[in-house]
LUMTIDREN-150019 format. One record per residue (C-alpha): residue in three letters; x, y, z; residue number from 0. Coordinates in steps of 0.001 Angstrom, whole numbers, plus 500000, padded with zeros to 6 digits. Each point is the difference from the previous one (the first is absolute). Layout:
{r ALA, {X, Y, Z}, NUM} ...
end
This chain:
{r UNK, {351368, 127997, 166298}, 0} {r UNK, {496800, 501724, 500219}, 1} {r UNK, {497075, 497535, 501513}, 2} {r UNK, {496454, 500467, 498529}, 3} {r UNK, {497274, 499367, 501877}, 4} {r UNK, {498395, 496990, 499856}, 5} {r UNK, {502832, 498692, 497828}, 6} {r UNK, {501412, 495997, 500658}, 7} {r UNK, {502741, 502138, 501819}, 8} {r UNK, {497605, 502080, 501650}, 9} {r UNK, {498021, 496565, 501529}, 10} {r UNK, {503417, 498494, 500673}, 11} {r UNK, {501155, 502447, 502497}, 12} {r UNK, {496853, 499937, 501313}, 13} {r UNK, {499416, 496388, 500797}, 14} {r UNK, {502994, 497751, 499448}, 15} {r UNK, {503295, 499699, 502267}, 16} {r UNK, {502987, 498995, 498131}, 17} {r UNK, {502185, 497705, 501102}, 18} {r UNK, {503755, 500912, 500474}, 19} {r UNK, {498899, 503606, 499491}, 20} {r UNK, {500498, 503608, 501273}, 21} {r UNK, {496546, 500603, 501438}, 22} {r UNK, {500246, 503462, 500523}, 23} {r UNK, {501478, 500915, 496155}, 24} {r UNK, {497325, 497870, 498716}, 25} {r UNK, {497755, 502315, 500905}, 26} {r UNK, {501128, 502428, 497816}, 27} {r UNK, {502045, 497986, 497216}, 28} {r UNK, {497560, 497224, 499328}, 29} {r UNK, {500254, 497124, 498525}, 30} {r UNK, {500769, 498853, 496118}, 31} {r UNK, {497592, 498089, 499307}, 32} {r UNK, {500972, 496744, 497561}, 33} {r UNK, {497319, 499138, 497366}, 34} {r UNK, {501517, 497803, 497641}, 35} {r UNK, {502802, 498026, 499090}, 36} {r UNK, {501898, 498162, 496669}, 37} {r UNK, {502974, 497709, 500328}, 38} {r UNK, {502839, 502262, 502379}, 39} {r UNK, {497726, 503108, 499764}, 40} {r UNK, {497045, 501544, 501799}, 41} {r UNK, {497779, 502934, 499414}, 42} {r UNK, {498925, 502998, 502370}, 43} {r UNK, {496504, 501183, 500069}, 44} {r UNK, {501051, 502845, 498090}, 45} {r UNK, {501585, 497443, 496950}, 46} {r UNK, {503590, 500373, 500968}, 47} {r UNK, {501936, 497112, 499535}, 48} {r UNK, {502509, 498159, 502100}, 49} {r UNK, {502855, 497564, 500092}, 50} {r UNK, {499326, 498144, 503165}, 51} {r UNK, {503497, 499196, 500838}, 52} {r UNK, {498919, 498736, 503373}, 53} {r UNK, {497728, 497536, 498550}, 54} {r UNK, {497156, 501678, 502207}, 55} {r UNK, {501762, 498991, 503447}, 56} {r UNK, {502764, 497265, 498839}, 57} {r UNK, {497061, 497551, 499163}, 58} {r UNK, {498538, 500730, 496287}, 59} {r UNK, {502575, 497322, 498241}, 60} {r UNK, {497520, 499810, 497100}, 61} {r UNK, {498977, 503409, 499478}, 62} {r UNK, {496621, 501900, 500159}, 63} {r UNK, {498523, 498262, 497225}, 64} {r UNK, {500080, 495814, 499688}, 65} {r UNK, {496475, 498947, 499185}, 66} {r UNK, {500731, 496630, 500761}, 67} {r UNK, {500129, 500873, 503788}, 68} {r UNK, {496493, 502074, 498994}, 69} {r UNK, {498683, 496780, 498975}, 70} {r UNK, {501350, 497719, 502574}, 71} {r UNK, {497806, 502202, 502432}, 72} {r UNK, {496880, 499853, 498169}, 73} {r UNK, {500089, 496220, 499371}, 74} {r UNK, {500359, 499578, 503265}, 75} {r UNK, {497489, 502338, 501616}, 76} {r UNK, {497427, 498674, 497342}, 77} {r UNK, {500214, 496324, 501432}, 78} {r UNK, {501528, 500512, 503915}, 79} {r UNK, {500025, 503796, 500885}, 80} {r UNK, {501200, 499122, 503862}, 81} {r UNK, {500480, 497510, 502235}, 82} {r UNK, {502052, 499283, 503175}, 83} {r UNK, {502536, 497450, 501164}, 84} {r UNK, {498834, 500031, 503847}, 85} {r UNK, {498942, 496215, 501130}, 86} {r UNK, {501373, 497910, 497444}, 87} {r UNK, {498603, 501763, 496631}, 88} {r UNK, {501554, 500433, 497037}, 89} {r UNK, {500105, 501794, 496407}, 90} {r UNK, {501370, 498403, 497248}, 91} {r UNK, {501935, 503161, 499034}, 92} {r UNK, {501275, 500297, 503514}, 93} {r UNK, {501172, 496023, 499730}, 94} {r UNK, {501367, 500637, 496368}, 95} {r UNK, {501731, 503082, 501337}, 96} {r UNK, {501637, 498160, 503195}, 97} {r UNK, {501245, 497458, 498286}, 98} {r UNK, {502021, 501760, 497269}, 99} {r UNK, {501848, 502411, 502591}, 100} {r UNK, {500700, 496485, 501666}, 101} {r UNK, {501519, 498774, 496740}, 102} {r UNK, {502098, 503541, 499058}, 103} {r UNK, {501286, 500705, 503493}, 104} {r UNK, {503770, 500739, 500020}, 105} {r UNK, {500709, 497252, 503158}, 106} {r UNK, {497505, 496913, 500980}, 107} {r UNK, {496503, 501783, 501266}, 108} {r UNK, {497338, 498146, 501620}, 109} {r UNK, {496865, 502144, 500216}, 110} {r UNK, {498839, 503371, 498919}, 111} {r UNK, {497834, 502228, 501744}, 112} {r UNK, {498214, 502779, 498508}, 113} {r UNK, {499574, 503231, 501187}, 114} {r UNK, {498480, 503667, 498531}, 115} {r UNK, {503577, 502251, 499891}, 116} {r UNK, {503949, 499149, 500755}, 117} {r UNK, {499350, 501960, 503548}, 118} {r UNK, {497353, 497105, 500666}, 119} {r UNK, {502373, 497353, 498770}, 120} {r UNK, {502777, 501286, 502907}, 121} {r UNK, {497617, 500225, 502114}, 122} {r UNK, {499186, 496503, 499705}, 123} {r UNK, {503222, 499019, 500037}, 124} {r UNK, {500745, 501494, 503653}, 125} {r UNK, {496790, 498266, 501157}, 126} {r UNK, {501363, 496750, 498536}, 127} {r UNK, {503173, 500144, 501393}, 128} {r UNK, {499064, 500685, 503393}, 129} {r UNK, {497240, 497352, 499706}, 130} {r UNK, {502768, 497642, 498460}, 131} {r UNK, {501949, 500787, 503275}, 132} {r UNK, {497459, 499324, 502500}, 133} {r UNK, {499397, 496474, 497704}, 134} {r UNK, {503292, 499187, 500605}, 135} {r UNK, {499873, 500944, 503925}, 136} {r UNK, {502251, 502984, 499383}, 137} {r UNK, {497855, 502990, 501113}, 138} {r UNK, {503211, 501727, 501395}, 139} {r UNK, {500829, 500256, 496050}, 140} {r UNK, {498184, 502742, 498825}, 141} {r UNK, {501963, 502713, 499068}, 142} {r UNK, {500509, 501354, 496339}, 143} {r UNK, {502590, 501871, 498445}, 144} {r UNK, {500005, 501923, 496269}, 145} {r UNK, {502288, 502590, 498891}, 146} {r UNK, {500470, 503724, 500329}, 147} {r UNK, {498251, 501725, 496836}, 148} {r UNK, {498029, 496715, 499162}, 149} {r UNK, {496379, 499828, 498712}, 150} {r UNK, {497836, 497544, 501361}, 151} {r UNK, {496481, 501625, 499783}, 152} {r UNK, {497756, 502319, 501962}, 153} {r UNK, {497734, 497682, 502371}, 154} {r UNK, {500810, 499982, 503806}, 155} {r UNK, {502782, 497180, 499878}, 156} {r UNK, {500918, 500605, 496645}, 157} {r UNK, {499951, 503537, 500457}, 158} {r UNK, {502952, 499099, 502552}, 159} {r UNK, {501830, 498387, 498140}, 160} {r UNK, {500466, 502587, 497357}, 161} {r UNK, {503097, 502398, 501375}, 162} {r UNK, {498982, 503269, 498996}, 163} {r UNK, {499261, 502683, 502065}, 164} {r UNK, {496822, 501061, 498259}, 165} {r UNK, {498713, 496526, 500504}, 166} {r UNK, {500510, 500356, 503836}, 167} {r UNK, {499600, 503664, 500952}, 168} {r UNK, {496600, 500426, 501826}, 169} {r UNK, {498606, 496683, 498919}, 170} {r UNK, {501670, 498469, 503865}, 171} {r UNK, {502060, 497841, 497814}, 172} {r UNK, {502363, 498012, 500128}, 173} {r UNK, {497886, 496879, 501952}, 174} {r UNK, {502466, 498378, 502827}, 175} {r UNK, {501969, 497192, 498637}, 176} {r UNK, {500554, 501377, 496544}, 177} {r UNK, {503525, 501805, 499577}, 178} {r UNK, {502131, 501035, 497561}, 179} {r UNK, {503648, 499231, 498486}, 180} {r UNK, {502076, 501832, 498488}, 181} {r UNK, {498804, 501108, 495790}, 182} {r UNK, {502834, 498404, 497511}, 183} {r UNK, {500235, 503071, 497741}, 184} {r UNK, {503851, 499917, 499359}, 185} {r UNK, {500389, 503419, 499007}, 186} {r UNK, {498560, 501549, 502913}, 187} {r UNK, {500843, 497544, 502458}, 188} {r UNK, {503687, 498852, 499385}, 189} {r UNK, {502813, 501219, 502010}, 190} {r UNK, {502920, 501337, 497869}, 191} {r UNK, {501737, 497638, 498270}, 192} {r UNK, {497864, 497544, 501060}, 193} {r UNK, {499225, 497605, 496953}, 194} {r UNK, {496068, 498455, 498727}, 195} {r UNK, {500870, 497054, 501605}, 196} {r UNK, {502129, 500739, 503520}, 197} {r UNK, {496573, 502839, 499924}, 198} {r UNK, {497432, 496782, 499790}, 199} {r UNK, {502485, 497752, 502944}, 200} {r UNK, {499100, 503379, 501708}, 201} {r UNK, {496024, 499797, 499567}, 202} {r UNK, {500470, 496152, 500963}, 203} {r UNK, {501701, 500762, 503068}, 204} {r UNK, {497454, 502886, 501025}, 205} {r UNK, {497303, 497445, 499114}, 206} {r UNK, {501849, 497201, 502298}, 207} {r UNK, {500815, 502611, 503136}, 208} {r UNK, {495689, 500980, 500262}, 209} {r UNK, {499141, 496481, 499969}, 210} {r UNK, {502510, 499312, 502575}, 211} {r UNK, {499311, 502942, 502008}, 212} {r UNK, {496176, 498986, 499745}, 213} {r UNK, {500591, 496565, 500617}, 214} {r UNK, {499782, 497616, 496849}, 215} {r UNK, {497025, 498315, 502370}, 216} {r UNK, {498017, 502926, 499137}, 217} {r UNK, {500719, 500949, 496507}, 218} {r UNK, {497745, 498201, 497485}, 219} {r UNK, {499761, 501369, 496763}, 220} {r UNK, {502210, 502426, 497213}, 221} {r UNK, {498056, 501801, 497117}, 222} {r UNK, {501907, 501151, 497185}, 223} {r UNK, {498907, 501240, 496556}, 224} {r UNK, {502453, 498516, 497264}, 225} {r UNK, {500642, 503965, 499157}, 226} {r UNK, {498860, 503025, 502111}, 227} {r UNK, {497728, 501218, 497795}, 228} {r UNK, {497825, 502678, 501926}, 229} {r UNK, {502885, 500926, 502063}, 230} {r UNK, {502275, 501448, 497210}, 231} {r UNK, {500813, 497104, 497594}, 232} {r UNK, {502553, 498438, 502242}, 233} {r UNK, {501821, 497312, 498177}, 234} {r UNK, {501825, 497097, 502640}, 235} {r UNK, {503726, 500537, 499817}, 236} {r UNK, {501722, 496691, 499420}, 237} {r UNK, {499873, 496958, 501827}, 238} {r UNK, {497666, 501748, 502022}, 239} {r UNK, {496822, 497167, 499962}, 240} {r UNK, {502167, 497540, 500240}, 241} {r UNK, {501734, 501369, 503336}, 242} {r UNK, {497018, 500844, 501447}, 243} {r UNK, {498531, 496754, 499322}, 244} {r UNK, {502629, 498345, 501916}, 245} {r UNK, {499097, 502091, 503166}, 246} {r UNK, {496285, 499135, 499576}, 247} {r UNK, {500615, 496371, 499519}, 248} {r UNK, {503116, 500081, 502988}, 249} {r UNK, {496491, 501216, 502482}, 250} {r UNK, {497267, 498105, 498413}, 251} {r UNK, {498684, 503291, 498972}, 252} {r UNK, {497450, 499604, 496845}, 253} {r UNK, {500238, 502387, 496825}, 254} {r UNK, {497098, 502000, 498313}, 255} {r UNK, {500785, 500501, 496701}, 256} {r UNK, {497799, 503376, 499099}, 257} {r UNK, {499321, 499664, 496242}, 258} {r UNK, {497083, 502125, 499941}, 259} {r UNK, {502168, 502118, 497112}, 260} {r UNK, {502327, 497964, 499355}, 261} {r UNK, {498367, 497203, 498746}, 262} {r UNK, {499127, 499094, 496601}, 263} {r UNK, {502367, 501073, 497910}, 264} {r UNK, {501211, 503284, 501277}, 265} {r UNK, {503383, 499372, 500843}, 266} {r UNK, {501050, 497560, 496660}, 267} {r UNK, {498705, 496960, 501960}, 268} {r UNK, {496421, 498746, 500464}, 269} {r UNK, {501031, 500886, 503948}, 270} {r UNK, {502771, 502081, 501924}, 271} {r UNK, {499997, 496934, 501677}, 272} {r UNK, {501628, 498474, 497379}, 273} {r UNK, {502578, 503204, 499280}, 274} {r UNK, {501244, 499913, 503416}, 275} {r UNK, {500382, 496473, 500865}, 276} {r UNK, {497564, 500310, 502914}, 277} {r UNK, {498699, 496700, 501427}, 278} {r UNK, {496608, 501026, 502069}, 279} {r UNK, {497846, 498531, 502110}, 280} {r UNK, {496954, 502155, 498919}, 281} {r UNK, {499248, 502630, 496875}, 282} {r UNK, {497665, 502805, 499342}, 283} {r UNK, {498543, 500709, 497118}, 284} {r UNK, {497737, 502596, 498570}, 285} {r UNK, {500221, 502722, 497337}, 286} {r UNK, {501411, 498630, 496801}, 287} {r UNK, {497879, 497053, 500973}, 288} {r UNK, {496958, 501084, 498265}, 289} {r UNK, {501664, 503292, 498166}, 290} {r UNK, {498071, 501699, 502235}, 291} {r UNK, {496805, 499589, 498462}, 292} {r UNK, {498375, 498749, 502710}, 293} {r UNK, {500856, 500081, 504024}, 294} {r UNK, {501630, 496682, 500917}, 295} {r UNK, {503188, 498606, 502124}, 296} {r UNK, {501737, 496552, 500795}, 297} {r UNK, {501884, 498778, 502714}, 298} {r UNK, {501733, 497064, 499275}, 299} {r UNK, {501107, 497325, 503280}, 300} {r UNK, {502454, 497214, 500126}, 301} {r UNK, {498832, 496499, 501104}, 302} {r UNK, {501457, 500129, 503189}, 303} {r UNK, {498120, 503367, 500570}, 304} {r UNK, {496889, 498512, 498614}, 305} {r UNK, {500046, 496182, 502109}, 306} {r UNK, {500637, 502159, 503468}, 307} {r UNK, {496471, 501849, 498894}, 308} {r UNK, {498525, 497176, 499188}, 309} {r UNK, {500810, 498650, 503666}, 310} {r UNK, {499094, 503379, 501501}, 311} {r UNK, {496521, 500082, 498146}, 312} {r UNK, {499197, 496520, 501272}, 313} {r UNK, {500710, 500359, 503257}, 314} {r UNK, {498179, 504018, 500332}, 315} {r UNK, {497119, 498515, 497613}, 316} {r UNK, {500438, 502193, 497404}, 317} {r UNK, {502772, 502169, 497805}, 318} {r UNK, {498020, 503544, 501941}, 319} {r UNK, {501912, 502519, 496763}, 320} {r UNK, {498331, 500760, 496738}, 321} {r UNK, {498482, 502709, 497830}, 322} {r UNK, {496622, 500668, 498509}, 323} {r UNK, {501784, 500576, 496406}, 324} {r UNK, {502895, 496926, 500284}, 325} {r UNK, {500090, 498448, 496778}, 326} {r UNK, {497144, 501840, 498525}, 327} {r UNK, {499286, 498409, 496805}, 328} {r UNK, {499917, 503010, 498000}, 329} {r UNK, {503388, 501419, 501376}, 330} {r UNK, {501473, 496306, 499659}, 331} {r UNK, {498882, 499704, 496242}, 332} {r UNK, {501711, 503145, 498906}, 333} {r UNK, {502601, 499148, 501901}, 334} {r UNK, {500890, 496364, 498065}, 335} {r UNK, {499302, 501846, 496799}, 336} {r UNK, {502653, 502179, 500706}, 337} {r UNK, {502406, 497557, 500648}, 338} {r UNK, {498961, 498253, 496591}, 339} {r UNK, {500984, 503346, 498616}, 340} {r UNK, {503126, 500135, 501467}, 341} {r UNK, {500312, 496408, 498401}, 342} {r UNK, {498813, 499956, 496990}, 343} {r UNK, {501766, 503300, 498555}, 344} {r UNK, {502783, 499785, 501942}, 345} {r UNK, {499924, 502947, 502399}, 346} {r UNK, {503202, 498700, 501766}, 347} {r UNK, {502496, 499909, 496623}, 348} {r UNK, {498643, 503087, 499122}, 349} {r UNK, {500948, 501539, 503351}, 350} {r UNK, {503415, 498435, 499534}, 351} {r UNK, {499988, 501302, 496487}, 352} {r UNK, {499455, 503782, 500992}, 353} {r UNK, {501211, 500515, 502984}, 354} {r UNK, {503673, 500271, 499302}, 355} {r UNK, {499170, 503268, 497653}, 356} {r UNK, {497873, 500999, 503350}, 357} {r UNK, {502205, 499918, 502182}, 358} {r UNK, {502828, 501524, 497582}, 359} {r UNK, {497513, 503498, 500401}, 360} {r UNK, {500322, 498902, 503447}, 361} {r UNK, {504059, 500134, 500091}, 362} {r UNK, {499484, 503145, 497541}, 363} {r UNK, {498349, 502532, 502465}, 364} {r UNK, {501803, 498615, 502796}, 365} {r UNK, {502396, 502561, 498239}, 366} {r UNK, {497580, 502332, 500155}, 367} {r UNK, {501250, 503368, 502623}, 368} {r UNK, {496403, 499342, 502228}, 369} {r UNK, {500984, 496331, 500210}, 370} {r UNK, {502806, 498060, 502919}, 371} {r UNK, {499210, 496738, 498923}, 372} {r UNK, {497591, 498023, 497495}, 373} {r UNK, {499049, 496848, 500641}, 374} {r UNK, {497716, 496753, 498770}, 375} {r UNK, {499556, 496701, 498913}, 376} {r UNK, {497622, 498872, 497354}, 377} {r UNK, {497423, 502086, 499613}, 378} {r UNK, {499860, 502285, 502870}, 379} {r UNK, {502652, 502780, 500743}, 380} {r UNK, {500744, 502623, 502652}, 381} {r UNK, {501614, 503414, 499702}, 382} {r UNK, {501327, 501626, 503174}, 383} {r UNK, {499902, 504017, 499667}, 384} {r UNK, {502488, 501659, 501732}, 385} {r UNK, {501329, 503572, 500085}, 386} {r UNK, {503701, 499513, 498922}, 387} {r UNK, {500093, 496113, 499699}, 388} {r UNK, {501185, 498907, 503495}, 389} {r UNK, {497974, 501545, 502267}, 390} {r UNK, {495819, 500050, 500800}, 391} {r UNK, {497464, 502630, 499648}, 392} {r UNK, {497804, 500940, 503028}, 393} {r UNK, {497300, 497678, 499706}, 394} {r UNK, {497626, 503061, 501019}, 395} {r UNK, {500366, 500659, 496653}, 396} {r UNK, {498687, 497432, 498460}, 397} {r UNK, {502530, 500190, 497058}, 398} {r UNK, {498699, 496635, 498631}, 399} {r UNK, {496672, 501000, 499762}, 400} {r UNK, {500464, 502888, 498248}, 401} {r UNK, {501414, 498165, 497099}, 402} {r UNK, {497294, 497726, 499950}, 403} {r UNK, {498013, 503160, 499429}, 404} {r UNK, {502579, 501467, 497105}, 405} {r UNK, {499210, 496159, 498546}, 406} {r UNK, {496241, 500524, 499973}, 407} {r UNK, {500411, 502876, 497996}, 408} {r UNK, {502064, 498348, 497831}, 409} {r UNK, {497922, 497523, 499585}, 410} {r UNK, {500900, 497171, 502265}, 411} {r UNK, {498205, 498698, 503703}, 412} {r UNK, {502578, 498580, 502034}, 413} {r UNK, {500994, 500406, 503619}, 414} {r UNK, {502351, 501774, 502228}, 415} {r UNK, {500670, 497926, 503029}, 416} {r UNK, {502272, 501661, 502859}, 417} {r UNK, {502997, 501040, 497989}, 418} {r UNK, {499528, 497808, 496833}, 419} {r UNK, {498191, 500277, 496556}, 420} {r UNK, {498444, 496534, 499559}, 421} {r UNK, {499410, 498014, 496071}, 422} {r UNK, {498177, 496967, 499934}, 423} {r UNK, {498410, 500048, 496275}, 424} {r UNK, {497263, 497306, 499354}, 425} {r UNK, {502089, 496983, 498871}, 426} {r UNK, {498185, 500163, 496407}, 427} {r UNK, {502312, 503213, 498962}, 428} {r UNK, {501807, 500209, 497373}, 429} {r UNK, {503541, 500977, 499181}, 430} {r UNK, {498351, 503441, 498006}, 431} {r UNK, {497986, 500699, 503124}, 432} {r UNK, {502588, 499563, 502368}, 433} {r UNK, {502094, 502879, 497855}, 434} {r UNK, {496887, 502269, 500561}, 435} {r UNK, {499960, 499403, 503283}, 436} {r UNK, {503415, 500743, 500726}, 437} {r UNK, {500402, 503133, 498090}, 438} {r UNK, {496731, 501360, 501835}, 439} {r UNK, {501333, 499057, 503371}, 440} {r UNK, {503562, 501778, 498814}, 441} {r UNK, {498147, 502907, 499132}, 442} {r UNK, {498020, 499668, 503617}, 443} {r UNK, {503398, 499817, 501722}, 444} {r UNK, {501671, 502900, 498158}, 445} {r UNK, {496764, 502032, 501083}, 446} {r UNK, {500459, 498754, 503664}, 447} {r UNK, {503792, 501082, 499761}, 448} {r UNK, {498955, 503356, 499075}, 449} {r UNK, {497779, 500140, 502374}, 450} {r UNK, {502165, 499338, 502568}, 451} {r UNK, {502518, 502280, 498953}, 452} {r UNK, {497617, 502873, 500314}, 453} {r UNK, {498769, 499086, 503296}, 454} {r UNK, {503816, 500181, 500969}, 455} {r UNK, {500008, 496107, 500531}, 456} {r UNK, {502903, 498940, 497769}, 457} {r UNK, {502399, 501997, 498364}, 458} 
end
């Protein structure tokens, strides 16, 4: 790519630092720079066109183009552009919006509190359940454990929580208190001959031998997202929830149900709540939320969670956690639009509808030589690369990415994560569009094959 000067990419490089970027190759790659979008697609600055089969970063379920989110924004910014929710005030979007999460939440909910980004609604969570604790006169019972190759966010506790390497590595993270379990990927994971469900007694009993080595006194809290998403579309083998569940409820240990992707629709429920059987004590939200049009997140509490705040505020004087932006009325009324949307044209049958012939592509390439195993639920799908179907690439080599790339120029922006090629279309595609998609990511894996080959990297 040659970089003009003065050029958007030109200003980029100069001024902006990306998030979950190479620093250094920015320098010299630069950016594409998004100008425009319709339904699934998007447009470059230079008028190519796209098949966002990421749905911009698993969060665009309506597309790039849904005026009535548009106008949602401008009605409200025409009568209350802003206001807070800090010493008992209110917005009558933020109360609308409250109350119908309250009212569609997969288990009893008592509260919601709103927050700018899923990382912000972990983060709240910790905070909660370590104020929760000291409520309850437990401030031994602190501790937190997630999983292995989870995604959690990028603040300082959630940050943490997430277990990836890239999320720790010169950031001083992991925070004391937060550890790790063991990931449930079944493929990778299993011992021979071991079957899905002796695999998840395993995870259970892994989960059971930290607490008990930490002391169940100290361990508070579990965060788990329905499916892990970010780190490689891990599906739960079965019976895992419910075994784990049965640890966490054997040490009066809550559960954090992450739905920052999973929620609304994605996995052929409203939540992965509901697709999994989980039963938690708190859920995040964000993403799919507002389709992305405008920066908002949820955490949703229990009532016993919410009275034991209640008694903490009174007695400290005051609830001392909140954000400048939670609730904002202009984030809150694009976010009940969308969930009219969903409503109204019925976003969840049509998921159900099309994502059997998604996931059959899915099953397809799994066959493909580059791929060791395909996997998905709904509307979201992983494919593992791997040199000669059981064994891993270097992850130097960033194998993953570089199909991402062969995508883009095949016309497709999606994601290589660690080992795995990552779909999650906006949840308005259709069955065509999901063809195109899939024949442009085959082509983008048979260029990734060959590429491999002459590197020496598979034979």
């Amino acid at each position: 790519m040659t970089i003009r000067p003065n050029s958007l990419e030109a200003r980029d490089i100069a001024y902006h630092l990306h998030p979950y970027t190479n620093a250094a190759k920015h320098q010299t790659e630069g950016p594409l720079v998004l100008t425009g979008g319709e339904g699934v697609y998007v447009t470059d600055a230079s008028g190519q066109r796209y098949i966002e089969g990421l749905a911009g970063l698993f969060s665009a379920a309506l597309g790039f183009s849904e005026h009535r989110l548009a106008e949602a924004a401008y009605r409200q910014m025409k009568t209350m552009p802003f206001y807070h929710a800090f010493g008992h005030k209110a917005t009558e979007p933020g109360i609308a919006l409250a109350e119908r999460l309250i009212a569609m939440a997969p288990v009893p909910m008592s509260k919601v509190f709103f927050a700018n980004s899923g990382s912000e609604a972990n983060d709240t969570a910790v905070k909660l359940i370590w104020y929760y604790n000291n409520a309850l006169g437990r401030p031994q019972k602190k501790k937190i454990i997630s999983r292995l190759r989870g995604y959690h966010g990028v603040t300082v506790a959630s940050g943490s929580l997430t277990g990836l390497p890239y999320a720790h590595r010169d950031f001083d993270l992991p925070l004391p208190g937060i550890l790790h379990t063991l990931c449930p990927h079944y493929r990778r994971h299993a011992e021979p001959g071991e079957s899905e469900e002796a695999f998840a007694t395993r995870c259970a009993d892994e989960l059971e031998a930290l607490i008990l080595r930490e002391g169940p006194e100290t361990v508070a809290a579990f965060f788990a997202e329905p499916v892990m998403v970010s780190g490689g579309v891990v599906v739960p083998p079965k019976t895992y929830f419910e075994k784990i569940q049965a640890v966490l409820k054997k040490y009066d240990v809550l559960l954090v149900a992450d739905e920052v992707i999973c929620g609304f629709a994605r996995t052929g429920n409203m939540f992965g709540t509901e697709t999994y059987g989980l039963k938690p004590d708190m859920i995040t939200l964000a993403k799919q939320l507002s389709a992305s049009y405008l920066p908002i997140s949820a955490l949703m509490i229990s009532e016993t969670i919410y009275a034991a705040i209640v008694a903490e505020s009174e007695k400290i004087g005051t609830f001392g956690h909140g954000y400048t932006y939670s609730g904002h009325p202009v984030a809150a009324a694009v976010a009940l639009e969308a969930l009219r949307i969903y409503e109204e044209d019925g976003i969840l049958d049509h998921v159900r509808a099309v994502a059997p012939r998604f996931q059959a592509h899915v099953a397809r390439l799994g066959n493909h030589p580059l791929v060791s195993e395909a996997r998905g639920v709904g509307l979201v799908a992983g494919l593992e690369l791997s040199p000669d179907k059981t064994t891993a690439f270097d992850p130097s080599l960033l194998v993953a990415s570089q199909a991402a790339r062969f995508a883009q120029n095949h016309g497709v922006i999606t994601r290589g994560m660690n080992d795995t090629l990552s779909l999650c279309p906006p949840l308005i595609i259709s069955e065509a569009e999901i063809d195109e998609l899939m024949q442009r990511i085959e082509r983008a894996l048979d260029d990734t094959r060959d590429w491999a080959r002459n590197a020496g990297l598979m034979a």
